[in-house]
PDB file of N, CA, C and O in Angstrom:
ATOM      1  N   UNK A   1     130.441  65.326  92.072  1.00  0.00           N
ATOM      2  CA  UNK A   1     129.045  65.673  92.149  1.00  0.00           C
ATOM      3  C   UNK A   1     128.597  66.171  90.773  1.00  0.00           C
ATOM      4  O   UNK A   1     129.212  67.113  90.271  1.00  0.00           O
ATOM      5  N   UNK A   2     127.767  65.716  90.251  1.00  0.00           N
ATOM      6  CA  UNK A   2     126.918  66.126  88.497  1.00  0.00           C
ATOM      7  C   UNK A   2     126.575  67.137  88.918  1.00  0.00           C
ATOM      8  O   UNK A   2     125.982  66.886  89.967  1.00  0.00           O
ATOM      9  N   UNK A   3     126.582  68.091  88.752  1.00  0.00           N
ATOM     10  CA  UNK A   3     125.578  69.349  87.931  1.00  0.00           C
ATOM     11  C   UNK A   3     124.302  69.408  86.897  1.00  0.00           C
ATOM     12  O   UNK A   3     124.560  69.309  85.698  1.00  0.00           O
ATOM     13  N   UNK A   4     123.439  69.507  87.158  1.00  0.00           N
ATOM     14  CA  UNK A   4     121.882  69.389  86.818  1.00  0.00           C
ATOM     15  C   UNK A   4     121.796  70.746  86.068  1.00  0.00           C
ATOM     16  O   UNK A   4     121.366  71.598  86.846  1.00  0.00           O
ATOM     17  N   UNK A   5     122.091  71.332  84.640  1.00  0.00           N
ATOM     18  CA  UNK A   5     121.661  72.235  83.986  1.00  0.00           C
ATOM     19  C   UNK A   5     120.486  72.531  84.407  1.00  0.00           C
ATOM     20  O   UNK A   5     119.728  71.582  84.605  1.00  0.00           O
ATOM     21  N   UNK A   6     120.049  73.751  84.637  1.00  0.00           N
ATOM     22  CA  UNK A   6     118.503  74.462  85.069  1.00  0.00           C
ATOM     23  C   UNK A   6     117.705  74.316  83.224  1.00  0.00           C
ATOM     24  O   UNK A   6     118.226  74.435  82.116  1.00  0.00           O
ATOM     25  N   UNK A   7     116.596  74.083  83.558  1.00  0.00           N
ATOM     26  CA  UNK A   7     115.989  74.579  82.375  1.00  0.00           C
ATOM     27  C   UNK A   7     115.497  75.943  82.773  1.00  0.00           C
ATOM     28  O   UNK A   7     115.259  76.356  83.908  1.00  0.00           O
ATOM     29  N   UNK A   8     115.358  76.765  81.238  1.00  0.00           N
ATOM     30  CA  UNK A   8     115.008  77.925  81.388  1.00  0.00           C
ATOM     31  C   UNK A   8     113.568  78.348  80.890  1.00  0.00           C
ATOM     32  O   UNK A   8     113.104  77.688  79.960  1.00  0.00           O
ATOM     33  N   UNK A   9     113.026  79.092  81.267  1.00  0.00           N
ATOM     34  CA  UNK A   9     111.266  79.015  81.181  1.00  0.00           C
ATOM     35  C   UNK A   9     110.950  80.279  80.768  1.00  0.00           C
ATOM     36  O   UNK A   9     110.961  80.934  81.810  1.00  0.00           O
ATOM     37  N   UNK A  10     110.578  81.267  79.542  1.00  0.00           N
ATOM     38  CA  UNK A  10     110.201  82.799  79.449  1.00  0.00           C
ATOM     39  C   UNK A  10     109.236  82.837  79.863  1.00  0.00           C
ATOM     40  O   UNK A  10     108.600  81.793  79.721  1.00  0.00           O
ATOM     41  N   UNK A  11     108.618  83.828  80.504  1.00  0.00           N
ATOM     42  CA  UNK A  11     107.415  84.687  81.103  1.00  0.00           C
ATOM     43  C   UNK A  11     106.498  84.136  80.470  1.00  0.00           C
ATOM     44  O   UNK A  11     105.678  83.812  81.330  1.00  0.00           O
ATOM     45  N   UNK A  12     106.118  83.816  79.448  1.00  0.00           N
ATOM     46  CA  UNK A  12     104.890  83.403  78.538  1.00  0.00           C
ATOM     47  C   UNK A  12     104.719  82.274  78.741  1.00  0.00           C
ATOM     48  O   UNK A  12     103.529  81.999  78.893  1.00  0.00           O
ATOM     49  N   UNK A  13     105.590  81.219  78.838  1.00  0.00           N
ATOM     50  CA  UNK A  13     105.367  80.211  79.182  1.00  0.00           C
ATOM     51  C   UNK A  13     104.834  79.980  80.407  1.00  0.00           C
ATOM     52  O   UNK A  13     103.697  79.516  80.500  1.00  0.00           O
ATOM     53  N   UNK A  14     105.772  80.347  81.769  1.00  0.00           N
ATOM     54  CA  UNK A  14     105.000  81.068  82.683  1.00  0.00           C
ATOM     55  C   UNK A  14     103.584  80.653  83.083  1.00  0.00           C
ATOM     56  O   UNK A  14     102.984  79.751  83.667  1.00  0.00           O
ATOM     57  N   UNK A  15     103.264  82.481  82.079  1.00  0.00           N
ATOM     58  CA  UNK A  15     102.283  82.671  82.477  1.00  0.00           C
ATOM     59  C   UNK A  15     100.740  81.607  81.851  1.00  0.00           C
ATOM     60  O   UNK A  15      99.585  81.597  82.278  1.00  0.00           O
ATOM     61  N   UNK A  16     101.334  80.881  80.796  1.00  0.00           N
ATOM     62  CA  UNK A  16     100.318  79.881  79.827  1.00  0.00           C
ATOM     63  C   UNK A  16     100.263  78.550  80.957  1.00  0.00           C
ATOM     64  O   UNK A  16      99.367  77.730  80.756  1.00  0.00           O
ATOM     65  N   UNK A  17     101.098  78.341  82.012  1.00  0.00           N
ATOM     66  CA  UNK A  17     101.227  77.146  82.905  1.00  0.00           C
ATOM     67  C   UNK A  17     100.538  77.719  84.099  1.00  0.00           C
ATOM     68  O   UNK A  17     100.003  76.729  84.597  1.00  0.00           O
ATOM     69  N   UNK A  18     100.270  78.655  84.776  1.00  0.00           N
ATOM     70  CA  UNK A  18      99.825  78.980  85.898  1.00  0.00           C
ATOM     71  C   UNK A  18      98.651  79.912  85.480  1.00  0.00           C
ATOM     72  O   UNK A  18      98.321  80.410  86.556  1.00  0.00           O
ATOM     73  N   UNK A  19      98.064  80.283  84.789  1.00  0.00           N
ATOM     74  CA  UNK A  19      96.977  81.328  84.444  1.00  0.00           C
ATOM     75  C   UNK A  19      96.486  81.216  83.425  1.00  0.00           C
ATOM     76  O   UNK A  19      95.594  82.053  83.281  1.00  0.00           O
ATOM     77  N   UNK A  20      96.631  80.490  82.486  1.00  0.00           N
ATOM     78  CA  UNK A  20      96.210  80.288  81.620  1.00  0.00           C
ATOM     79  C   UNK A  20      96.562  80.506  79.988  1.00  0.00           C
ATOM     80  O   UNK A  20      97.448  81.357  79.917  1.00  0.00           O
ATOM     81  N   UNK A  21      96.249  80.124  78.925  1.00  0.00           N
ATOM     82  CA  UNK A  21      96.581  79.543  77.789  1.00  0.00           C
ATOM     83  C   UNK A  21      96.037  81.652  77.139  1.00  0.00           C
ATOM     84  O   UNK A  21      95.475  82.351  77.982  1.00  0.00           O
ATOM     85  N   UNK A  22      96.261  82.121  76.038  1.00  0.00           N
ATOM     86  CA  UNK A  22      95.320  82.932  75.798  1.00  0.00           C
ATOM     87  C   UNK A  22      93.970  82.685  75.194  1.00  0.00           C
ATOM     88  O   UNK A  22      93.773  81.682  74.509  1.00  0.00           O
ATOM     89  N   UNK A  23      93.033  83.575  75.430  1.00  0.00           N
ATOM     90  CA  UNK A  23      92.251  83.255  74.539  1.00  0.00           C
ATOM     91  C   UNK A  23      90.960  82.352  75.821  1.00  0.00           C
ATOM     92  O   UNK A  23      89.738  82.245  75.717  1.00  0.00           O
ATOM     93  N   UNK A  24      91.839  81.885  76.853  1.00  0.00           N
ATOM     94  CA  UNK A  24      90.815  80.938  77.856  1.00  0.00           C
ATOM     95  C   UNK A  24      89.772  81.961  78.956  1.00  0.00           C
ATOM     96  O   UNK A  24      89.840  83.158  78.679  1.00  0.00           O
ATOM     97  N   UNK A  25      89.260  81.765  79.608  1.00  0.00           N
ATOM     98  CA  UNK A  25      88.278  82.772  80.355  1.00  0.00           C
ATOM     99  C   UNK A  25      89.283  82.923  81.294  1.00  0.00           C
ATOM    100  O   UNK A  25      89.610  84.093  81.496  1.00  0.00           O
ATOM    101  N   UNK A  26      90.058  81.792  82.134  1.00  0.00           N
ATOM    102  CA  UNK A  26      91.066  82.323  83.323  1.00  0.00           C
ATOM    103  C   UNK A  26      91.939  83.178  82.502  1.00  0.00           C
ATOM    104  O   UNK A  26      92.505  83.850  83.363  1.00  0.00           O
ATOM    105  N   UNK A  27      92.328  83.507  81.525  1.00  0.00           N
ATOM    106  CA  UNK A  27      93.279  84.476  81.152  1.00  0.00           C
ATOM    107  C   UNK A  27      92.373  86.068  80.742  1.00  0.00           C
ATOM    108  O   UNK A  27      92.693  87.175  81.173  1.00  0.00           O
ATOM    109  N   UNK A  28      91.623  85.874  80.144  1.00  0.00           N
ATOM    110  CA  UNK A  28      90.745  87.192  79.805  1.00  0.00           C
ATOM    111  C   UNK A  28      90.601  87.501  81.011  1.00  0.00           C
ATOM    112  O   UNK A  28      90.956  88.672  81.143  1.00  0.00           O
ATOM    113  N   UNK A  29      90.085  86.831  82.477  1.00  0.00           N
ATOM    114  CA  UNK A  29      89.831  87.327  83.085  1.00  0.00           C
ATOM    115  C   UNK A  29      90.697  88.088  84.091  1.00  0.00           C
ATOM    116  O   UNK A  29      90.485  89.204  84.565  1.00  0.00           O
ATOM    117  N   UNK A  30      91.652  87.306  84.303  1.00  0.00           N
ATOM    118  CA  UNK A  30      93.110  87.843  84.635  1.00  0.00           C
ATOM    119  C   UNK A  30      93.791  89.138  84.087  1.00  0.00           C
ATOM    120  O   UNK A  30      94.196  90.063  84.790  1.00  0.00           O
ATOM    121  N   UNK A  31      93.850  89.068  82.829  1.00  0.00           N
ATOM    122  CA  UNK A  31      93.971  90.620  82.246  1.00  0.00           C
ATOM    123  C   UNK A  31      93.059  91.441  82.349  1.00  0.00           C
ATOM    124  O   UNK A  31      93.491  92.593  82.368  1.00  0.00           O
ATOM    125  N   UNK A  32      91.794  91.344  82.437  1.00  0.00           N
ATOM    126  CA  UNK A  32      90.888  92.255  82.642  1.00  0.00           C
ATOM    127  C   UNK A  32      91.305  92.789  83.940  1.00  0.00           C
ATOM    128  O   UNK A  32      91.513  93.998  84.030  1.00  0.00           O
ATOM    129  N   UNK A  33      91.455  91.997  84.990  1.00  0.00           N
ATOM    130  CA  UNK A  33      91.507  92.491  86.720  1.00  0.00           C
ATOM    131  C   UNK A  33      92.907  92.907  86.914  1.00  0.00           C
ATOM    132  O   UNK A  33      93.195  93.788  87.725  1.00  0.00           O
ATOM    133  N   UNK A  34      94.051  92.116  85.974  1.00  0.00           N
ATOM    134  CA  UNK A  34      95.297  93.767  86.277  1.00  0.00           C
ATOM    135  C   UNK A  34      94.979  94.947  85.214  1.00  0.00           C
ATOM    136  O   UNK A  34      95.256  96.089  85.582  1.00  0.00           O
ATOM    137  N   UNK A  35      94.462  94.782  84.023  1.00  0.00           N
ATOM    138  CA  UNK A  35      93.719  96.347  83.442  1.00  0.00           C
ATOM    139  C   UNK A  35      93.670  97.675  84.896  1.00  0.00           C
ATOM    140  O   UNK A  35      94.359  98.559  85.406  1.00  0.00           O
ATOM    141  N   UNK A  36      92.049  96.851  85.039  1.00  0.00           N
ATOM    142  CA  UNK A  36      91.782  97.390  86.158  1.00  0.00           C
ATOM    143  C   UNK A  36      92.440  98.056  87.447  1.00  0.00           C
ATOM    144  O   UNK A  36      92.040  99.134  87.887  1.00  0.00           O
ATOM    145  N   UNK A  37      93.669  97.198  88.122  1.00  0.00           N
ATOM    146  CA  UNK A  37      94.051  97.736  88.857  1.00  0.00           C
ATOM    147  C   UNK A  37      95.097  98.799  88.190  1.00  0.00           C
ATOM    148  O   UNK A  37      95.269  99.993  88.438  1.00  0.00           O
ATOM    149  N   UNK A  38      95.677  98.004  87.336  1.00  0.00           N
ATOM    150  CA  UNK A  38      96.907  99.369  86.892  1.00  0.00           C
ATOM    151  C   UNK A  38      96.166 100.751  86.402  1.00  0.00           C
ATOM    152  O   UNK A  38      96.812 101.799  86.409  1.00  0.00           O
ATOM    153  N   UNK A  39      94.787 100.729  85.973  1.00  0.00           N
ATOM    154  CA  UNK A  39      93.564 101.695  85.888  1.00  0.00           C
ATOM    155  C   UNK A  39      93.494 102.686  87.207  1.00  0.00           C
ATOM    156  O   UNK A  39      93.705 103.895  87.294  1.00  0.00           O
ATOM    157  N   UNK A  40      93.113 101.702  88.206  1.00  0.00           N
ATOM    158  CA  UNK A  40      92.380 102.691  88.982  1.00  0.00           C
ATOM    159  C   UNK A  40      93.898 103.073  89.868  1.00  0.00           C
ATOM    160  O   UNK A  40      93.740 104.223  90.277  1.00  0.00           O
ATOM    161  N   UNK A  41      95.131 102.612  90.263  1.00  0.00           N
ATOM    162  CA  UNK A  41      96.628 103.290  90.268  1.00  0.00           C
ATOM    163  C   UNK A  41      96.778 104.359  89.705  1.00  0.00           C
ATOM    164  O   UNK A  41      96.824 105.381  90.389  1.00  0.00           O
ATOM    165  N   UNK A  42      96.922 104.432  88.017  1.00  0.00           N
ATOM    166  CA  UNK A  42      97.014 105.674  87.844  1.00  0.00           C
ATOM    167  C   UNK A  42      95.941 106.550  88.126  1.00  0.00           C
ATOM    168  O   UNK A  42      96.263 107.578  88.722  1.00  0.00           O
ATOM    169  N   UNK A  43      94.680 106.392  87.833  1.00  0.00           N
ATOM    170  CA  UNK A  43      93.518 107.296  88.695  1.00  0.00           C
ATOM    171  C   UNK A  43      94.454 108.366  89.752  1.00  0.00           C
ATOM    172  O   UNK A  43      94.998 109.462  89.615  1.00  0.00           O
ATOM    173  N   UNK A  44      94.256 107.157  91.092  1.00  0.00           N
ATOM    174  CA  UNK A  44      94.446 107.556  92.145  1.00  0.00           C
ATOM    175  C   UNK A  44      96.251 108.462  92.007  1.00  0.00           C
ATOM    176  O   UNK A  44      96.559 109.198  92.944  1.00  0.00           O
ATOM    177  N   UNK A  45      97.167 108.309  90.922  1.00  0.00           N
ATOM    178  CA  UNK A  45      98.368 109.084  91.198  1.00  0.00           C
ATOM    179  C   UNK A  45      97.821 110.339  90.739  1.00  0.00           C
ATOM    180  O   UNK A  45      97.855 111.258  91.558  1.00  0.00           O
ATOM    181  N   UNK A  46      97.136 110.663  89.169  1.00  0.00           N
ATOM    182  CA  UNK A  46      96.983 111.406  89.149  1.00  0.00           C
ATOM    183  C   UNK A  46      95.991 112.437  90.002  1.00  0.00           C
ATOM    184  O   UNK A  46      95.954 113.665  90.074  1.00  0.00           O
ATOM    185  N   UNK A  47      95.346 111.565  90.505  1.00  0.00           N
ATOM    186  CA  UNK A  47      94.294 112.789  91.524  1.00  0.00           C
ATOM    187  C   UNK A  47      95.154 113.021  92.748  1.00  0.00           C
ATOM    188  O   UNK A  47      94.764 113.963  93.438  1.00  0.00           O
ATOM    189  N   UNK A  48      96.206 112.402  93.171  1.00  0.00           N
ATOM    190  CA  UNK A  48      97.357 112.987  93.655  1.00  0.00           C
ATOM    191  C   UNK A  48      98.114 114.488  93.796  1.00  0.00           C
ATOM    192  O   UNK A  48      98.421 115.402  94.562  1.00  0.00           O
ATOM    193  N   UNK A  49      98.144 114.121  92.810  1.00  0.00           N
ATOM    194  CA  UNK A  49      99.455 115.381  91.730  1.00  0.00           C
ATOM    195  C   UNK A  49      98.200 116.531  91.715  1.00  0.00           C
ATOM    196  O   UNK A  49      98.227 117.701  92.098  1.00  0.00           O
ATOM    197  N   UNK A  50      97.288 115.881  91.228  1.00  0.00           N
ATOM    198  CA  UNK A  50      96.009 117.288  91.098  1.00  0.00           C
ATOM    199  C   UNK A  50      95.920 117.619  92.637  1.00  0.00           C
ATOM    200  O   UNK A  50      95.815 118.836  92.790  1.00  0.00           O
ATOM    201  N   UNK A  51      95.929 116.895  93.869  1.00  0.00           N
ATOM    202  CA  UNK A  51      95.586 117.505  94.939  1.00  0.00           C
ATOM    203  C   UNK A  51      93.895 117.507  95.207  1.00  0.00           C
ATOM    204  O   UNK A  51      93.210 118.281  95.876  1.00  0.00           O
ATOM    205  N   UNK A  52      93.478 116.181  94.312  1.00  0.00           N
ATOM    206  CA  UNK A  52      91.955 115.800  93.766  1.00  0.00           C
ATOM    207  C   UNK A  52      91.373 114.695  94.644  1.00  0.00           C
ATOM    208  O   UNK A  52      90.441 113.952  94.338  1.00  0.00           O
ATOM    209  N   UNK A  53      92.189 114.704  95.984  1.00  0.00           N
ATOM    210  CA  UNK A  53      91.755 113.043  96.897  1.00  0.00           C
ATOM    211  C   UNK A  53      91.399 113.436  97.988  1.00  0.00           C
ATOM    212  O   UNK A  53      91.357 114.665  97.934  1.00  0.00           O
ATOM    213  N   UNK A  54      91.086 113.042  99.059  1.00  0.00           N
ATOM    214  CA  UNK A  54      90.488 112.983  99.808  1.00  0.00           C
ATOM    215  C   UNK A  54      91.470 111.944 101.547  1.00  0.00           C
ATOM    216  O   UNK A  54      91.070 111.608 102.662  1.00  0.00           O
ATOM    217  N   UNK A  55      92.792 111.827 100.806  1.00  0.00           N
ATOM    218  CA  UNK A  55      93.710 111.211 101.136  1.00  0.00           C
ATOM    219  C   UNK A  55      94.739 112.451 101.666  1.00  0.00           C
ATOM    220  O   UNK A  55      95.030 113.458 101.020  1.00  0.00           O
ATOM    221  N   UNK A  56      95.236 112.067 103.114  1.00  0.00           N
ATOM    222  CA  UNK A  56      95.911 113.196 103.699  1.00  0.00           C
ATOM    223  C   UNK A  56      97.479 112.746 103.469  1.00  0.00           C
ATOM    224  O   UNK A  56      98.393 113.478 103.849  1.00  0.00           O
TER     225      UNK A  56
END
């Protein structure tokens, strides 16, 4: 039975095949909206730790 070497693919490549190239609007926009969430995450840990939520 042959064995089929895997090709190997880094993250950048990746991410330039499924989301876009940099520099394109699907990619700006994509980084803008995980910005955002990893944004409003820490928000919400630190108003945590402060005891600043509204969350029981």
């Amino acid at each position: 039975m042959a064995t089929k070497e895997m090709r190997k693919t880094t993250l950048a490549e990746m991410k330039d095949k499924y989301i876009g190239k940099e520099g394109t609007a699907e990619k700006d926009s994509y980084e803008y909206e995980l910005k955002m969430e990893v944004l409003g995450k820490m928000i919400k840990s630190v108003r945590k730790e402060r005891k600043m939520t509204q969350d029981n």
